[in-house]
C-alpha positions in Angstrom: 8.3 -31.0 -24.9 7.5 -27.7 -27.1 9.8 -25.4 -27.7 11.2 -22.8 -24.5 9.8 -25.8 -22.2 12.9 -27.4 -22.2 14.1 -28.7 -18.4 17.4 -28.4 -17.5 18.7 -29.9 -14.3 21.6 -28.4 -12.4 23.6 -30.3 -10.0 25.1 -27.1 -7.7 26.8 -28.6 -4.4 25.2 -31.1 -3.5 21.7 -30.0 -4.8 19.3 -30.9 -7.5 18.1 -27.4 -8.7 15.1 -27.3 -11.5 15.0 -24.8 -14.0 13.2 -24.3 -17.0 14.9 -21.7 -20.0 11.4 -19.5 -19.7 12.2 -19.2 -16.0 15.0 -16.5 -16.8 17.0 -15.0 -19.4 19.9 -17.4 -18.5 20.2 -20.3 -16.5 22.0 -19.8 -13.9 22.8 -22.6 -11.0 21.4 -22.0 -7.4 21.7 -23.7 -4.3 18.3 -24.1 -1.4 20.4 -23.9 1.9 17.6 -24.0 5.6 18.5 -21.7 8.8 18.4 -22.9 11.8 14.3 -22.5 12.2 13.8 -24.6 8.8 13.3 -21.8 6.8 14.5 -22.2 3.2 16.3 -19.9 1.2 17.2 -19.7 -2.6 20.6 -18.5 -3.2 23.0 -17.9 -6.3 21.3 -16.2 -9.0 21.1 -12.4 -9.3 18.2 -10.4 -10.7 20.6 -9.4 -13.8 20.0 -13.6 -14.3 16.7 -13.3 -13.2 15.2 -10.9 -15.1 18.0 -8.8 -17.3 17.9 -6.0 -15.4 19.2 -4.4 -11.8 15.9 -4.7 -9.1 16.0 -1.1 -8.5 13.4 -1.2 -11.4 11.1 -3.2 -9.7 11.0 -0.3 -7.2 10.5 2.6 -9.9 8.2 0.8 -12.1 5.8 0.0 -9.2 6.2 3.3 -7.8 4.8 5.0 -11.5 2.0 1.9 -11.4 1.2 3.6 -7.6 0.8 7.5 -8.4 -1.3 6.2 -11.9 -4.5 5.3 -9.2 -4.0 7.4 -6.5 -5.9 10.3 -7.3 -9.2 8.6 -7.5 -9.1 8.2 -3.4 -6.9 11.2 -2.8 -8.2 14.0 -5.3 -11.9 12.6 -5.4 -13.1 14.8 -2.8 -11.7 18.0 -4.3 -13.8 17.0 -7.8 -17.0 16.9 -5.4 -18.6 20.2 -5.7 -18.5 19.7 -9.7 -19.5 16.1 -10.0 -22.7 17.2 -7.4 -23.8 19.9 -9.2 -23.6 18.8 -12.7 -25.0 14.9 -12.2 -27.5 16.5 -9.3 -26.0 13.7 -7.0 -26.2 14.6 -3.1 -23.3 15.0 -0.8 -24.0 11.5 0.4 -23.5 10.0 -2.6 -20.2 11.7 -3.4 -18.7 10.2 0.1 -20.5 7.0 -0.3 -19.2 6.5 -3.4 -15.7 7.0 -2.4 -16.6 4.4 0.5 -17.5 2.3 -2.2 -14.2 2.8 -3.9 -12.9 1.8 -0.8 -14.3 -1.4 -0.4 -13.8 -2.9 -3.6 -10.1 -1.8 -3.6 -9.5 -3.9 -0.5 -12.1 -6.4 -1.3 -10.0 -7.6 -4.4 -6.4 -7.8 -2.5 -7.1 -11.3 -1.2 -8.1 -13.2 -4.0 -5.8 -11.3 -6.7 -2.9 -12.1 -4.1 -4.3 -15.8 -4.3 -4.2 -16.0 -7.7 -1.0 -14.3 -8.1 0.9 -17.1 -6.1 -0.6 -19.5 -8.1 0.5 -18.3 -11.1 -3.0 -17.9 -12.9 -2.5 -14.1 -12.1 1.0 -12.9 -13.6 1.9 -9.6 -12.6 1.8 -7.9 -15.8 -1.9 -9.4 -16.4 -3.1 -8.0 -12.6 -1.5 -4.5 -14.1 -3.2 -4.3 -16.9 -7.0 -5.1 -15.8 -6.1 -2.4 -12.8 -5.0 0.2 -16.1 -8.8 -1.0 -17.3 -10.8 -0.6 -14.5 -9.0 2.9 -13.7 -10.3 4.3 -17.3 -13.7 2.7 -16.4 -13.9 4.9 -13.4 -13.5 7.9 -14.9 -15.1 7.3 -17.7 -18.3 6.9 -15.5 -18.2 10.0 -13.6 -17.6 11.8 -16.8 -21.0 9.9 -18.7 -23.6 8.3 -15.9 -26.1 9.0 -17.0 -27.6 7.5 -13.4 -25.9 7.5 -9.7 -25.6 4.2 -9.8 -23.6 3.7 -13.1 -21.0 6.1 -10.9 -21.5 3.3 -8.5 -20.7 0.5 -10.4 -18.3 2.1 -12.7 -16.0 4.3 -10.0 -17.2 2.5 -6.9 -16.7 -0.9 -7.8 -14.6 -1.0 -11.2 -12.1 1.5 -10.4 -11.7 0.3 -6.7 -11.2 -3.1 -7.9 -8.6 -2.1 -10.5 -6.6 -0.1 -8.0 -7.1 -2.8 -6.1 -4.9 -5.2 -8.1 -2.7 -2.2 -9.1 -2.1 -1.9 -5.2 -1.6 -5.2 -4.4 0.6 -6.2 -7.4 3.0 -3.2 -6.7 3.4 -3.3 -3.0 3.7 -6.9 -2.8 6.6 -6.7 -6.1 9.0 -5.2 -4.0 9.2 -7.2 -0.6 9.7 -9.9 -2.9 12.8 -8.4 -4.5 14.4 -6.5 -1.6 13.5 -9.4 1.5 16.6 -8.5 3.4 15.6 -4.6 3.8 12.1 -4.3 3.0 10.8 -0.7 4.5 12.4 2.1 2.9 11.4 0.4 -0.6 8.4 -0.1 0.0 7.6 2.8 2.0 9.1 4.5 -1.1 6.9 2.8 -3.6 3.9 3.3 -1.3 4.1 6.8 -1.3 3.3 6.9 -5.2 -0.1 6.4 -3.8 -0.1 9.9 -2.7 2.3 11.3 -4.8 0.1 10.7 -7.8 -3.0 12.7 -6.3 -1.4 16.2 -6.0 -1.6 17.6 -9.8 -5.3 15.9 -9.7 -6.3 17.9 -6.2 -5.3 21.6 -8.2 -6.9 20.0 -11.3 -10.4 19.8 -10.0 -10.6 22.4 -7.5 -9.1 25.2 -9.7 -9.6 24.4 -13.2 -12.3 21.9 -13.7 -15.8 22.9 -14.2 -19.9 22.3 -15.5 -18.3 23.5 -18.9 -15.3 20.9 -19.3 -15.3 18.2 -16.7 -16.2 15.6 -19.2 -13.1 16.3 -21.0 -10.8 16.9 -18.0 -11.8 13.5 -16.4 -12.2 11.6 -19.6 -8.0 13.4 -21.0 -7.4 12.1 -16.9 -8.5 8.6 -17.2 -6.3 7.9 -20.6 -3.0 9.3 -19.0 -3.5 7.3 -16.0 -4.4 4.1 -18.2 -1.4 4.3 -19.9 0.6 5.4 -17.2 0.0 1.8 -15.1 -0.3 -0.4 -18.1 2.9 0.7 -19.5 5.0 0.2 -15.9 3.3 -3.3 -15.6 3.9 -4.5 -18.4 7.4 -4.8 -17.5 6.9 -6.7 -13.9 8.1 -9.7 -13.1 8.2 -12.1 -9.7 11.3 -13.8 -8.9 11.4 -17.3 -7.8 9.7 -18.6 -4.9 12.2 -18.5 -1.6 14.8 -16.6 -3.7 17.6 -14.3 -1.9 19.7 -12.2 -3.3 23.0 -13.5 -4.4 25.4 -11.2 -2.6 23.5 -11.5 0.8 24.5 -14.3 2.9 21.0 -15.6 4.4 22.8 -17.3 7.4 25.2 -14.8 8.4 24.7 -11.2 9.2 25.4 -9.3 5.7 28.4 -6.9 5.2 26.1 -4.3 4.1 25.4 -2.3 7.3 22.0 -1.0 6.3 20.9 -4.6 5.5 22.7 -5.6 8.6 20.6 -3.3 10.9 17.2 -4.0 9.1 17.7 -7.6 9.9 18.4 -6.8 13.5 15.6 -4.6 13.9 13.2 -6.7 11.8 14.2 -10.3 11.8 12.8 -12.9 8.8 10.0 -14.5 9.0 11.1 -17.7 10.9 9.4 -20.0 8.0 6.9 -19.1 4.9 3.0 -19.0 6.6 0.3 -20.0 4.5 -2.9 -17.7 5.2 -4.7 -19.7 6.9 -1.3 -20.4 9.4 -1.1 -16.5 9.8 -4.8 -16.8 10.7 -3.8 -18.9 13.4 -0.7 -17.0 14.7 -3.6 -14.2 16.0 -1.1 -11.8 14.6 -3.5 -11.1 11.4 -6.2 -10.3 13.7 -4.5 -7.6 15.9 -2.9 -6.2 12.5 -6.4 -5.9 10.9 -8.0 -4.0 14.2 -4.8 -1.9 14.1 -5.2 -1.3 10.3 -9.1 -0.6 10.5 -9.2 1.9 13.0 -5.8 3.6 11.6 -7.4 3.6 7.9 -10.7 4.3 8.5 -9.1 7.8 9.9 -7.1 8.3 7.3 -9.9 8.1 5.0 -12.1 10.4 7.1 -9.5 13.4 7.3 -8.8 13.1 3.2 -12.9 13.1 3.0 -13.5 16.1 5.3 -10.6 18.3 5.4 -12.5 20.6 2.9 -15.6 20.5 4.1 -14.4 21.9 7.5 -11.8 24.3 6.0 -14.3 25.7 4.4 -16.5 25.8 7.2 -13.7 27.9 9.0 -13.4 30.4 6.0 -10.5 29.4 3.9 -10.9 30.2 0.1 -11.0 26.9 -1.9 -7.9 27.5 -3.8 -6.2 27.5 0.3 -8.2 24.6 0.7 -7.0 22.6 -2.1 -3.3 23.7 -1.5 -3.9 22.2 2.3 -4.8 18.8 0.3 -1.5 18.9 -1.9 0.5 19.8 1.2 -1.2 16.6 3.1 -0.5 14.2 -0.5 2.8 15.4 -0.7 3.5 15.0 3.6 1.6 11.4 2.6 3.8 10.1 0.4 6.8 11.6 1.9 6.0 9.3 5.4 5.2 6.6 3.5 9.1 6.4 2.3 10.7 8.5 5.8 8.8 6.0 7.9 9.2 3.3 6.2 13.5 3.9 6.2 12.6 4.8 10.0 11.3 1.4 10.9 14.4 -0.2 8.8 16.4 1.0 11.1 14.5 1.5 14.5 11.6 -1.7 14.0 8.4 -1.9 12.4 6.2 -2.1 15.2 7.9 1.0 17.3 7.3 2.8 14.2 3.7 1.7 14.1 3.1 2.8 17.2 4.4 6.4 16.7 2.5 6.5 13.4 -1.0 6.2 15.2 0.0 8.7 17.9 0.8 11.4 15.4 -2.1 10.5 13.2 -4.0 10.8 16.0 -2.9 14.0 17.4 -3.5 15.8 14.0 -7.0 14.9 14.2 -7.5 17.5 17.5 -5.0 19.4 15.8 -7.4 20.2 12.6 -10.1 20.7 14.8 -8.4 23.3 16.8 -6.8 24.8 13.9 -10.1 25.5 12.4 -12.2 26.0 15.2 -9.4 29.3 15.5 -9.3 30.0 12.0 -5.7 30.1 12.1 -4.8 28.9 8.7 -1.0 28.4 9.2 -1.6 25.7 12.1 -4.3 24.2 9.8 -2.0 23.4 6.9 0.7 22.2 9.4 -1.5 20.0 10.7 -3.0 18.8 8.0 0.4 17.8 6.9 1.3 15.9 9.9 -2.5 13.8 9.7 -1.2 13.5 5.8 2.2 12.3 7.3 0.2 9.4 9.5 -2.0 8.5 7.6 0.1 7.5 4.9 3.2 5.9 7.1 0.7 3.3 8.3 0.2 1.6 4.9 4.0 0.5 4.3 4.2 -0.3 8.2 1.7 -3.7 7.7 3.1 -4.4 3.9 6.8 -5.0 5.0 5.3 -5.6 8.7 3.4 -9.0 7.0 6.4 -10.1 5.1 8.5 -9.8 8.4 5.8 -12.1 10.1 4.9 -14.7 7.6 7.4 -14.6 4.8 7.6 -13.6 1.3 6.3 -16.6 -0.9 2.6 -16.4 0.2 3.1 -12.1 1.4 0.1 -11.1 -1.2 -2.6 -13.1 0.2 -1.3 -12.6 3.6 -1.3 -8.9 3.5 -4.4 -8.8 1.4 -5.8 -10.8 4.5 -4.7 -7.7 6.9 -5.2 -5.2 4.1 -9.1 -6.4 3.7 -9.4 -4.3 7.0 -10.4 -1.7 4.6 -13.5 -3.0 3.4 -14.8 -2.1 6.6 -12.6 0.9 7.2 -13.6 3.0 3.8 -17.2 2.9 4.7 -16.8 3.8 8.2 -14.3 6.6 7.2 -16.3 8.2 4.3 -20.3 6.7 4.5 -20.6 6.9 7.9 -18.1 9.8 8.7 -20.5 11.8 6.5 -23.4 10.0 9.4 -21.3 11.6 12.2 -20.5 14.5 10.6 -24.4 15.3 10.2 -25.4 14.5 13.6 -22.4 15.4 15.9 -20.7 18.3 13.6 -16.8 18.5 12.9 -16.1 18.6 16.5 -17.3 15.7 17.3 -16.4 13.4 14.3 -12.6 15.0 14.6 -12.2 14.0 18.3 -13.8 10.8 17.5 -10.9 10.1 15.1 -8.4 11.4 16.6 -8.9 9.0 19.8 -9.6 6.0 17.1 -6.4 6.6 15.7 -4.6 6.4 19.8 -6.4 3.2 20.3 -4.5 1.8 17.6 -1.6 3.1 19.0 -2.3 0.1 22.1 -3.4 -2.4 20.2 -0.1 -2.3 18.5 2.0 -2.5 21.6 0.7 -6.4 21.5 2.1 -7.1 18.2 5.1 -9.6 18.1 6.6 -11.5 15.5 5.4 -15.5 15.8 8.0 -18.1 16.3 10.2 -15.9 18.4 9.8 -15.5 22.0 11.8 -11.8 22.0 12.3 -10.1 18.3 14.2 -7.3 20.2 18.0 -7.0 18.5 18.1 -10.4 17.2 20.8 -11.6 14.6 19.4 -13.3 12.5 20.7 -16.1 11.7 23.6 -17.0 13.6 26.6 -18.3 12.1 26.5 -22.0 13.8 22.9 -22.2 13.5 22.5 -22.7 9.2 23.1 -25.4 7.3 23.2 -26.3 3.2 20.5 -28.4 2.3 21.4 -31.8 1.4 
C-alpha cells in the first residue's frame, strides 16, 4: 500500500475498530456500542484526535462560510433600483431573478448532500466551488451585458454555489455537536443573515450608475475569499461518531445536553432518504418548509417596495432591512437554544405563528404610516422567518440521524425550489393584481397554515417523543 494508506487495526474491548493514519492526526482506539433500538454509536475518540483542534471551530468557521453568501438573497432587493436602471432590466426581472437564485440554491442541496456522504464531495471541495460561483454572481450583475447572462450567472451560478456553501455548513455542525444540535446550528444559521446587513446600507446608500461595477465586483472578491478561506479548513468526522465524554446510553452529566436529549430524543437508527421518504415525515416537513419559506422570501422581496409606498425615505427603508437581517439571524441562534431546551417541533409551531402575524403587522403598520410599528414589525417577520431554517436542519437530524443528515435535509430543504419562485416571481404576480394588501394577508395566513401542519409532526420509531430519556440505562449494550 502507498505511503499514509497504511491500515492499522485496533482491538478495543472486544471490538475490531479500522483506521487508517489519513483518517486523523492520531490514531486513537474507539469502540461501536448499539442502544437499545439498534442504533450504533462511535465512541472514544475526541475531536482533538479527530481533527487537531476543539469542535467549537467547526461552529465559527461555518458560521464565517454563512454571512460570505447571504447577502445575495438578503441585500439583493435593496441593489434593485440601481441594477434596473443601469442594465434597463424591469422590476420582474429583478424579483425573478432572485426567484431564480432561489431555486438553484435549494436545487443543489440534494445531490451535493449525496455526494458529500459518499465521499466524492469533501467539504473543503463543496466550499470552494460555493466561493466560485458567489464571485460568478456578482461578477454578472456587475458586466451582463444581456438579462439573461444575470440569469445564468446570479440566478443559477451564484444560487448553486450558496447552495453547497449552505448545505456543507449547516449540515458540518449536527455532525459535530449530535447530542445538542439547535443552539449550534441555529447559531451558524444565523450567518446567513448576519452577513447581509453591511450589503443592505451598501447598496441603498452608497452604491450608484457611477460605481456599482466596482462596488459589486470589490463585493464579490471579499466574499470569495471570505468562504474559501473558512472551508478550506472543514472537516467531517467519522460516520456514527459521538463525542468521547458523552455517554450515548446514559443520560449525560452535562445538564444542557441532558435536557436537549429529553426534549429532542436521537434519531432511533440512521434513515437512508429514500427510508425518510417513507416515514411521511419528509413530506409534512417539506409543506411546512414551503409555505414558511416562500413567506420569508416574499417579506425580504417587498418590504421596500411597500415602505416606500407608505412614504418612508429609502435610507429608513434600508435601516428596516438591517433591523429585520439582524432580528434574522438573532432567531436563527435564540430559537434554535429555545427548541434545545423546550422541543423542536413546539418551537416550530410558534415560529410560523409569529411569522405569520408580522405579515398583517407590516400591512397595518404601513397602511398607518406609523414607522415605529413598521420597523418593529419588520423585525419580528425578520425574527420568523429566519428561526424556521435551523428548526428543519437539527429537526432532520433528530428524525433520521446524522450519517445520511445532508441528503435528508436537502430532501426537506428542496422545498425551496418551489418556495423562492412563489415568494419572489409570483409574489411580484400578486402584488400587481391584488396590491400589498392582498399579497400581505395572503402571507401572513400561509405562514399560520404552517403553523397546523406542524402540530402532525412526530419523530418515527417512537410512539410518544414527549420527555423521553434517551437511552435508558438497562436498555444499551457494547457491541460484540
Amino acid at each position: 500500500m502507498g505511503q499514509g494508506a497504511l491500515t492499522r487495526i485496533f482491538p478495543t474491548q472486544g471490538v475490531l475498530s479500522e483506521m487508517t493514519t489519513t483518517d486523523m492526526p492520531t490514531a486513537v482506539p474507539y469502540r461501536e456500542v448499539r442502544d437499545a433500538h439498534g442504533r450504533m454509536y462511535r465512541v472514544g475518540e475526541t475531536d482533538l484526535d479527530i481533527m487537531g483542534r476543539k469542535r467549537k471551530w467547526m461552529v465559527i468557521l461555518p458560521w464565517v462560510g454563512m454571512t460570505g453568501i447571504s447577502s445575495a438573497e438578503y441585500a439583493f432587493a435593496s441593489a434593485e433600483d440601481t441594477l434596473r436602471t443601469a442594465h434597463q432590466w424591469s422590476s420582474l426581472h429583478i424579483f425573478w431573478m432572485l426567484g431564480v437564485w432561489v431555486f438553484f440554491q435549494a436545487a443543489v442541496a440534494f445531490p451535493a448532500g449525496k455526494l458529500r456522504e459518499s465521499g466524492k464531495l469533501p467539504a473543503r471541495w463543496a466550499m470552494m466551488l460555493g466561493a466560485l460561483g458567489t464571485l460568478l454572481g456578482y461578477l454578472s450583475l456587475a458586466f451582463a451585458p444581456h438579462v439573461v447572462v444575470a440569469y445564468l450567472g446570479f440566478g443559477m451560478f451564484s444560487g448553486m454555489g450558496a447552495g453547497m456553501v449552505y448545505a456543507t455548513c449547516v449540515n458540518m455542525v449536527g455532525k459535530w455537536y449530535p447530542e445538542r444540535k439547535g443552539g449550534k446550528t441555529g447559531f451558524v444559521n444565523g450567518g446567513f443573515a448576519y452577513g447581509s446587513v453591511p450589503f443592505v446600507f451598501l447598496f441603498t446608500g452608497y452604491m450608484d450608475l457611477s460605481n456599482f461595477r466596482w462596488v459589486l465586483v470589490s463585493a464579490g472578491v471579499l466574499l470569495v475569499a471570505m468562504v474559501a478561506s473558512a472551508g478550506h479548513f472543514f472537516r467531517d468526522p467519522p460516520k456514527n461518531w459521538w463525542p468521547a465524554d458523552v455517554d450515548p446510553l446514559r443520560p449525560p452529566d452535562d445538564p444542557r445536553a441532558r435536557r436537549a436529549l429529553r426534549m429532542n430524543p436521537p434519531a432511533v437508527r440512521q434513515y437512508t432518504p429514500k427510508e425518510a421518504w417513507q416515514t411521511s415525515r419528509v413530506a409534512l416537513m417539506w409543506c411546512c418548509l414551503l409555505c414558511t419559506s416562500g413567506v420569508n422570501i416574499f417579506a425580504i422581496a417587498f418590504q421596500v417596495d411597500i415602505g416606500e409606498e407608505a412614504g418612508f425615505a429609502g435610507g429608513i427603508v434600508a435601516t428596516a432591512m438591517s433591523l429585520k437581517a439582524i432580528v434574522n439571524g438573532t432567531g436563527r441562534g435564540v430559537t434554535g437554544w429555545l427548541s434545545d431546551r423546550y422541543g423542536r417541533k413546539r418551537c416550530l409551531i410558534f415560529v410560523c405563528i409569529v411569522l405569520g402575524l408580522a405579515q398583517y403587522g407590516i400591512l397595518w403598520s404601513a397602511g398607518i404610516e406609523s414607522l415605529p410599528l413598521f420597523l418593529i414589525f419588520s423585525s419580528i417577520s425578520g425574527f420568523g422567518g429566519g428561526a424556521i431554517f435551523p428548526m428543519f436542519a437539527a429537526m432532520t437530524a433528530d428524525y433520521f440521524g446524522e450519517n445520511n443528515n445532508a441528503s435528508n435535509y436537502g430532501l426537506v430543504y428542496s422545498s425551496k425550489l418551489v418556495s423562492g419562485l412563489l415568494g419572489s416571481g409570483m409574489g411580484a404576480v400578486v402584488v400587481h393584481h391584488w396590491g400589498h394588501a392582498g399579497a400581505f394577508t395572503l402571507a401572513g395566513s400561509i405562514s399560520l397554515f404552517a403553523g397546523f401542519i406542524a402540530l402532525f409532526l412526530s419523530q418515527p420509531g417512537r410512539p410518544n417523543s414527549k420527555n423521553i430519556t434517551p437511552n435508558p440505562q438497562p436498555l444499551g449494550e457494547e457491541m460484540a
